[in-house]
C-alpha positions in Angstrom: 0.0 0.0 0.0 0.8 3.6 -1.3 0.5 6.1 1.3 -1.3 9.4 0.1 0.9 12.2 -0.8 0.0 14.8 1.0 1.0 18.3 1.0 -0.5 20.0 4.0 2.7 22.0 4.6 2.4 25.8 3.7 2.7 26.5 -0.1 2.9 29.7 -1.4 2.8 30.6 -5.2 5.1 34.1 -6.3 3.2 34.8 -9.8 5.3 37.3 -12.6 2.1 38.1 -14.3 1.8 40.0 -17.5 2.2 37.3 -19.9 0.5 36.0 -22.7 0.0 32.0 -22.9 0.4 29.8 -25.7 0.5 26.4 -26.5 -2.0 23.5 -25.6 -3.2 22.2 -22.7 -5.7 18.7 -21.8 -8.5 19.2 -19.1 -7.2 16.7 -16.2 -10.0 14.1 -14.8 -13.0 15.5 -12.4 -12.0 15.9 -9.0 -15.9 16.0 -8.3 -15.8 13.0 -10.1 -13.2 11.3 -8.7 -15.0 11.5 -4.8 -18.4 10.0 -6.2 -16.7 7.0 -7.2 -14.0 6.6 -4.5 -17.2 6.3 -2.4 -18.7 4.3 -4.9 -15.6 1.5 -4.6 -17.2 1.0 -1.1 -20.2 -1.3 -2.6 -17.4 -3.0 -4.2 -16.3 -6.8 -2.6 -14.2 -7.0 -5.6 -11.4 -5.3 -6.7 -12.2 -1.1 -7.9 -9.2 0.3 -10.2 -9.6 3.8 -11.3 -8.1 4.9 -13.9 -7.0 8.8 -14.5 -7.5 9.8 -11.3 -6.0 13.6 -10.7 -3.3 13.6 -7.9 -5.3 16.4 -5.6 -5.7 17.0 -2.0 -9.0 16.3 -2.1 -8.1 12.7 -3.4 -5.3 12.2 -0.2 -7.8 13.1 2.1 -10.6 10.7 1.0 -7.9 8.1 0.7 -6.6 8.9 4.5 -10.5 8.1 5.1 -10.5 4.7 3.3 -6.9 3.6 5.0 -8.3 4.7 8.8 -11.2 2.5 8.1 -9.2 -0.7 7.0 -9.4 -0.6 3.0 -6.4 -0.7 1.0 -5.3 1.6 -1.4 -2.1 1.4 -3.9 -1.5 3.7 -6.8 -0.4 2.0 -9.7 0.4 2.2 -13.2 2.7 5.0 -12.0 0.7 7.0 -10.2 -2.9 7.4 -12.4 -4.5 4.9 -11.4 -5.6 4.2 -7.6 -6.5 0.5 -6.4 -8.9 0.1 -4.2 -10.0 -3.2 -2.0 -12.4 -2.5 0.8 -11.8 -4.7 3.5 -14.3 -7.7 4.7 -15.5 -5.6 7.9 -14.8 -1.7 7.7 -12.8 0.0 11.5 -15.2 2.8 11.9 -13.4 3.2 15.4 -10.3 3.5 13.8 -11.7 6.6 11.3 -9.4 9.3 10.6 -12.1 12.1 12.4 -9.3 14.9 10.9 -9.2 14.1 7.3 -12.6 13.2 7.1 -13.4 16.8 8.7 -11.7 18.0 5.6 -13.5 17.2 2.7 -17.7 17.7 2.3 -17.4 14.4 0.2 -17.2 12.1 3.4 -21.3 12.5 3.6 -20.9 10.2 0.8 -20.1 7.9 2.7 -23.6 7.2 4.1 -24.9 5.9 1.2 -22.6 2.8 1.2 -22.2 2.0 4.7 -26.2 1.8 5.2 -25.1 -1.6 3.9 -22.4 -2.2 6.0 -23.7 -1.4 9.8 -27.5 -0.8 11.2 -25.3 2.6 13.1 -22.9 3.9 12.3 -21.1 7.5 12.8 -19.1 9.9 10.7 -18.3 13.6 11.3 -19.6 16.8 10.4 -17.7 17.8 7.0 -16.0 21.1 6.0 -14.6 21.5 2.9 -14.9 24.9 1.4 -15.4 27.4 3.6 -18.7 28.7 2.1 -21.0 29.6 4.9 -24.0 27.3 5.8 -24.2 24.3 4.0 -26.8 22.2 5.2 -27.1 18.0 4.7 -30.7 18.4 4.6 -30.7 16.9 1.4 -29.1 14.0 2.4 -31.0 13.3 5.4 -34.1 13.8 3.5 -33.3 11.1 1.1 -31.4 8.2 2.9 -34.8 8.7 5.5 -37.2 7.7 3.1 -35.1 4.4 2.7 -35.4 3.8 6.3 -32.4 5.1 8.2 -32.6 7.9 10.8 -30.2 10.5 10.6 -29.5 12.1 13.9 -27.0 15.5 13.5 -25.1 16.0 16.9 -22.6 18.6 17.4 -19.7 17.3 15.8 -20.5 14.1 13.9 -23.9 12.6 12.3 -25.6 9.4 13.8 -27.2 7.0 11.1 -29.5 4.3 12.4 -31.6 1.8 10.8 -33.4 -1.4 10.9 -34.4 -2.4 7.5 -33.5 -0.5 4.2 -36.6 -0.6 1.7 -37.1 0.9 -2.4 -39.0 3.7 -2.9 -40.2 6.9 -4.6 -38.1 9.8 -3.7 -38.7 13.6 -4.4 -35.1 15.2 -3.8 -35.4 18.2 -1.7 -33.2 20.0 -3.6 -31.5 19.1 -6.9 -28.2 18.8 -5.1 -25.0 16.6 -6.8 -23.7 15.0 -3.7 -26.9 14.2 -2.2 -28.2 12.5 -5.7 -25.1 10.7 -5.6 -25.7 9.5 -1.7 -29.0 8.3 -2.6 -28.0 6.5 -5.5 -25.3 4.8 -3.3 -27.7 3.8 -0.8 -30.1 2.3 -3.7 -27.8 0.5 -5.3 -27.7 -2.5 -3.1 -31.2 -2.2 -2.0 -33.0 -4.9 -4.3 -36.3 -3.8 -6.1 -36.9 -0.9 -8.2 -37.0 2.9 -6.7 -37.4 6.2 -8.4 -35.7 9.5 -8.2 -37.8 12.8 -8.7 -35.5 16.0 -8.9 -32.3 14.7 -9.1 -29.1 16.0 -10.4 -28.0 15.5 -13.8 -24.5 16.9 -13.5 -21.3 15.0 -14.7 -20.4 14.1 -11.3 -23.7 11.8 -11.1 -23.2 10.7 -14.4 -19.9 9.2 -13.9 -21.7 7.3 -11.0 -24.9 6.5 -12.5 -21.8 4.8 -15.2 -19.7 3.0 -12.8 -22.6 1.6 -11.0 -24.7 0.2 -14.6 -21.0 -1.5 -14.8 -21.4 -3.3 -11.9 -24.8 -4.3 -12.3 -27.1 -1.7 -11.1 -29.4 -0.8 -13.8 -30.4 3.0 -13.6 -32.5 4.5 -16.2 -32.9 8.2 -17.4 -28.7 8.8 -16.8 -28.4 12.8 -18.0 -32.1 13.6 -16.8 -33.6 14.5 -13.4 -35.7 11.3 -13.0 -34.1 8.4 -11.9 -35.5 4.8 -11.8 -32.4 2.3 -9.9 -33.2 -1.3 -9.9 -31.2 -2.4 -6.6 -29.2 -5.7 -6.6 -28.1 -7.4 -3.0 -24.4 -7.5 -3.8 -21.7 -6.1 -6.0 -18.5 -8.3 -6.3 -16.4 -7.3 -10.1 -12.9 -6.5 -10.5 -13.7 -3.5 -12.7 -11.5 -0.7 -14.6 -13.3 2.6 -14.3 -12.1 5.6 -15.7 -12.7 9.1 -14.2 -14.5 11.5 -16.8 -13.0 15.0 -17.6 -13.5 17.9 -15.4 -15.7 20.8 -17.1 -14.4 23.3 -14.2 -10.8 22.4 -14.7 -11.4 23.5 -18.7 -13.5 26.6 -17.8 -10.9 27.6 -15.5 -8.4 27.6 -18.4 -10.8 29.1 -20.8 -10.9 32.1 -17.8 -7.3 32.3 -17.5 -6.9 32.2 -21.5 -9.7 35.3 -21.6 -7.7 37.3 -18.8 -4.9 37.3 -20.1 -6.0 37.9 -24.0 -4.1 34.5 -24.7 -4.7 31.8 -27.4 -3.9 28.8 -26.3 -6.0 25.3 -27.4 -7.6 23.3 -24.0 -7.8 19.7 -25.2 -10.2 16.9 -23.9 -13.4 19.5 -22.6 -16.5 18.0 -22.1 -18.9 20.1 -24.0 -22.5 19.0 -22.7 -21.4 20.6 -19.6 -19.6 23.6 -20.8 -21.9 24.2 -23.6 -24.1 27.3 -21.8 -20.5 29.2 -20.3 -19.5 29.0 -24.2 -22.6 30.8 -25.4 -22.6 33.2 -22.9 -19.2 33.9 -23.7 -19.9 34.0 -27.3 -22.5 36.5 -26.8 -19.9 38.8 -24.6 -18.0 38.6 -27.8 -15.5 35.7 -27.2 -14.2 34.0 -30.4 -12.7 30.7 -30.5 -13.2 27.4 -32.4 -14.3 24.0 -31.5 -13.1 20.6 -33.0 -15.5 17.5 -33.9 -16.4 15.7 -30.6 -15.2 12.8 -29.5 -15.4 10.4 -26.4 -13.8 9.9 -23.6 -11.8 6.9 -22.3 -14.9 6.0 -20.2 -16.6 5.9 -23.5 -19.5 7.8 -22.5 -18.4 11.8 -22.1 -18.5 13.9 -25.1 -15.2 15.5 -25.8 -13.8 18.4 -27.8 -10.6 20.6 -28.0 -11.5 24.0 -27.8 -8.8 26.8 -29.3 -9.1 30.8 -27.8 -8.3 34.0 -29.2 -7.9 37.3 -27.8 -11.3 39.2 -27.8 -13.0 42.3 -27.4 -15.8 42.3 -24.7 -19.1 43.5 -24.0 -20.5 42.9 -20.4 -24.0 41.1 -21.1 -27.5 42.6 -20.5 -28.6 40.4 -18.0 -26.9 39.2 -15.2 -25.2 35.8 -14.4 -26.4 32.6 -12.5 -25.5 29.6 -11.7 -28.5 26.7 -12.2 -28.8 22.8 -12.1 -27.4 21.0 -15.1 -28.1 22.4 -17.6 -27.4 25.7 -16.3 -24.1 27.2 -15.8 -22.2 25.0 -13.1 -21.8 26.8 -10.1 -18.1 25.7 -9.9 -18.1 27.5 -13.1 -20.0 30.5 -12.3 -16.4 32.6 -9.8 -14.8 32.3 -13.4 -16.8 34.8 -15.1 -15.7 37.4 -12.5 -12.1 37.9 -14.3 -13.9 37.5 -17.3 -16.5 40.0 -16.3 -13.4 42.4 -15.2 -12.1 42.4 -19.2 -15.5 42.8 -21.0 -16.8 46.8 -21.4 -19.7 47.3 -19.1 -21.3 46.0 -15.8 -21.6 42.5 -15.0 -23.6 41.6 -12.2 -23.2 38.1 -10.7 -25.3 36.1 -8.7 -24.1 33.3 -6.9 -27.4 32.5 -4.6 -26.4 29.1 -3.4 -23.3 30.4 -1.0 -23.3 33.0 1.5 -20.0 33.6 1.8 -18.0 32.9 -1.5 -18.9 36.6 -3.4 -17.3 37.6 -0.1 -13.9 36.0 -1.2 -14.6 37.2 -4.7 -13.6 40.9 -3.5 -10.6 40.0 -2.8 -10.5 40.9 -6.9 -10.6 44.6 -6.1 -7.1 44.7 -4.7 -5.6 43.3 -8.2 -7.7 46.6 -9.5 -10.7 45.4 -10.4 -13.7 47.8 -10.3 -16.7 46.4 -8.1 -18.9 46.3 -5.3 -20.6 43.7 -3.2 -24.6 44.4 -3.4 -25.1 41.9 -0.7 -23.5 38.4 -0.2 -24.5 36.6 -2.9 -24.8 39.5 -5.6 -21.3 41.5 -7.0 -21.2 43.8 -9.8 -17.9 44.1 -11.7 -17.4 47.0 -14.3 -14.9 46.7 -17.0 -12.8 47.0 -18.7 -9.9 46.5 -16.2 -7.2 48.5 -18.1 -4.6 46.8 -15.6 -4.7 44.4 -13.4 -2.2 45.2 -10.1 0.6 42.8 -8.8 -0.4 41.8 -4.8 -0.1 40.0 -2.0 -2.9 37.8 -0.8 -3.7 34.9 2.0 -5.5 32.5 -0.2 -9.2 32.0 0.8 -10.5 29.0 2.2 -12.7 28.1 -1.0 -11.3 26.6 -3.9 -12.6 28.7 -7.1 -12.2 32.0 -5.4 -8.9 31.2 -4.8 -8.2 30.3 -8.3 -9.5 33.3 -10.1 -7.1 35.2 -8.0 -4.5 33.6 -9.9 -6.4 34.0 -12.7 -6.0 37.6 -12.1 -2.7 37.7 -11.0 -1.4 35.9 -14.1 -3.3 39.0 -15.9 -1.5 41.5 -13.3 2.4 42.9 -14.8 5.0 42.6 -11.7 5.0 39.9 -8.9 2.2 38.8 -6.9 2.1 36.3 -4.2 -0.4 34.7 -3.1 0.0 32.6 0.3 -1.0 29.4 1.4 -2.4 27.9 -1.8 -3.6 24.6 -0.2 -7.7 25.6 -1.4 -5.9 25.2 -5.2 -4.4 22.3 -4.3 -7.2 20.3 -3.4 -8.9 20.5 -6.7 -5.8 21.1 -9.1 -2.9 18.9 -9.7 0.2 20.3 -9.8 -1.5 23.7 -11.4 1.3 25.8 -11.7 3.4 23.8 -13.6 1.0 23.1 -15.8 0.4 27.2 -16.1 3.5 27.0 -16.4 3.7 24.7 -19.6 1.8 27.6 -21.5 4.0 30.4 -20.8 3.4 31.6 -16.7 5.9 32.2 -14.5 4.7 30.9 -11.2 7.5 29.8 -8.6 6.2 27.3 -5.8 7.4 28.2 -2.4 7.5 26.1 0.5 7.6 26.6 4.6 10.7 24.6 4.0 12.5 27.0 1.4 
């Protein structure tokens, strides 16, 4: 067994911004993804490979999870691939309380151990730092299978005595909480439905993995769900992780910023497809190859080329929605856009109270705008230049990247401190900037 690489020292990146990319770059593997279908593995008796999974802190911590709890993990075919083989009785004593208070992903862990214990515990998740985030969802849904969900102080008690199929009306149309559910019904035999659920590619790539072993789930890509349960799950199966939509709109922002062309292979367009109309009507010109499929066979594919563009803020303002709407992941990434195009931008990020907070943290790179309220920021552009800074990255993962978004945009040297938000969703992002022309120098507490 592989330990997980983790990088929880202090990292600090010292950006010489002002340059134009160039060159081409391929959209890594979904770290949203990824966490569905680590949990996923835990329905598994048999042996889970999966295959292009992206080298993240968010991946480490999961995997510090599924160590503590006695399953074995070993990355192999040098290093993309991670091996998992859940153990024959799961050490929920023995769970690693710390990394599992890391990572909002750990609720998904519900779903599969329903099958495991009649109670269990886990603890109360972080993650982003994005103001209240309730499990509601969650609770909701594994309760109408049976369980009880009590929420103390620190951790969550889950009770039941049998597990029965049903007809479930999600209380919201949430990703993670869609992918509990369908956790939970995948070993409960008989056939259940699923009102209001997620589409997104993160369910997707579940709704996949699961058909492969033997779950049959109708309506994949819609918000109506019907799972036929089976009692066990025992393959040896090769999975691979689909591509990350949020990794290629974040390069598609930084390309925009920085009035770059560069060429961002492997995007999948069904979820990108609104953010490039959008764009398009802002006055963003690029071409698009043919599509083509992924190595899971399933995601739609193409290589998307950018060129430097005038823009035009939009008439309306800009929302994240549900699948088909614009990702929320990919909604922060419109803000640098928003600072280049001529006009005002307002953008609404409803679900979060805190994250248009951290998007302010744009003003000091000299970007014109003001916080309505804390979900609502209008940004007026164009930003004729961007300001070199110094900033203590914020604890939420795409706010912290668009400020090196805007600090690859920003002529002299910024530095932005503590970069472990970036970290957990991007593997090893600034050399990979890097590869396309940046100049970002990674400093540790060591150097």
């Amino acid at each position: 067994m592989i330990a997980a690489l983790s990088t929880r020292k202090s990292l600090d990146f010292i950006v010489e911004g002002g340059r134009t990319l160039s060159g081409v770059i391929s959209t890594n593997s979904s770290k949203n993804g990824a966490m569905g279908l680590m949990c996923a593995a835990l329905l598994n008796t048999g042996v889970t490979t999966l295959k292009n999974m992206p080298r993240i802190e968010e991946v480490n911590r999961i995997i510090e999870v599924l160590t503590s709890i006695g399953v074995k993990t070993e990355w192999k075919n040098n290093g993309k691939d991670l091996q998992i083989i859940r153990p024959a009785k799961f050490n929920m004593a023995g769970m690693d309380h710390e990394a599992a208070g890391r990572t909002r992903s750990i609720l998904m862990f519900m779903g599969p151990l329903l099958h495991e214990f009649t109670e269990f515990e886990i603890p109360h998740d972080q993650g982003c730092r994005l103001g209240k985030r309730s499990a509601a969802a969650h609770i909701f849904a594994l309760e109408e299978l049976g369980a009880k969900i009590i929420v103390k102080t620190d951790r969550y008690v889950v009770i039941h005595k049998k597990l029965h199929p049903n007809h479930i009306t999600m209380f919201e149309t949430g990703d993670t909480p869609t992918e509990n559910l369908l956790l939970a019904l995948a070993k409960i035999p008989g056939k259940s439905t699923v009102h209001f659920a997620s589409p997104n590619y993160m369910v997707q790539d579940v709704c996949l993995f699961l058909q492969r072993v033997g779950v049959k789930i109708e309506g994949v890509g819609t918000t109506s769900l019907i799972v036929h349960g089976v009692s066990q799950i025992n393959q040896d199966i090769e999975h691979y992780v689909s591509e990350d939509p949020i990794e290629s709109m974040m390069f598609l922002s930084a390309a925009i910023t920085t009035d770059s062309s560069i060429t961002i292979q492997r995007c999948p367009i069904e979820f990108l497809e609104l953010e490039l109309y959008k764009l398009k009507k802002m006055g963003f010109k690029y071409k698009q190859s043919k599509p083509y499929l992924s190595y899971n066979g399933f995601t739609k594919l193409v290589d998307i080329t950018t060129f430097a563009s005038h823009l035009k803020a939009l008439p309306e303002h800009i929302e994240a929605r549900p699948f088909p709407g614009i990702n929320i992941d990919n909604l922060p990434f419109f803000l640098p856009i928003a600072a280049k195009a001529k006009g005002e931008t307002l953008i609404h990020d409803w679900v979060y109270e805190n994250r248009a907070i951290y998007y302010m943290d744009l003003a000091k790179l000299g970007v014109d705008m003001i916080l309505a309220d804390p979900h609502r920021v209008y940004v007026t552009g164009p930003t004729k230049k961007f300001k070199a800074v110094e900033i203590a990255c914020p604890p939420a993962l795409r706010p912290a990247m668009i400020i090196l978004i805007a600090m690859l945009a920003a002529p002299g040297t910024s530095i932005l401190r503590n970069v472990y938000s970036i970290n957990r969703g991007y593997e090893e992002i600034a050399h990979r900037l890097n590869t396309l022309g940046a100049k970002i120098t990674v400093l540790s507490e060591n150097n």
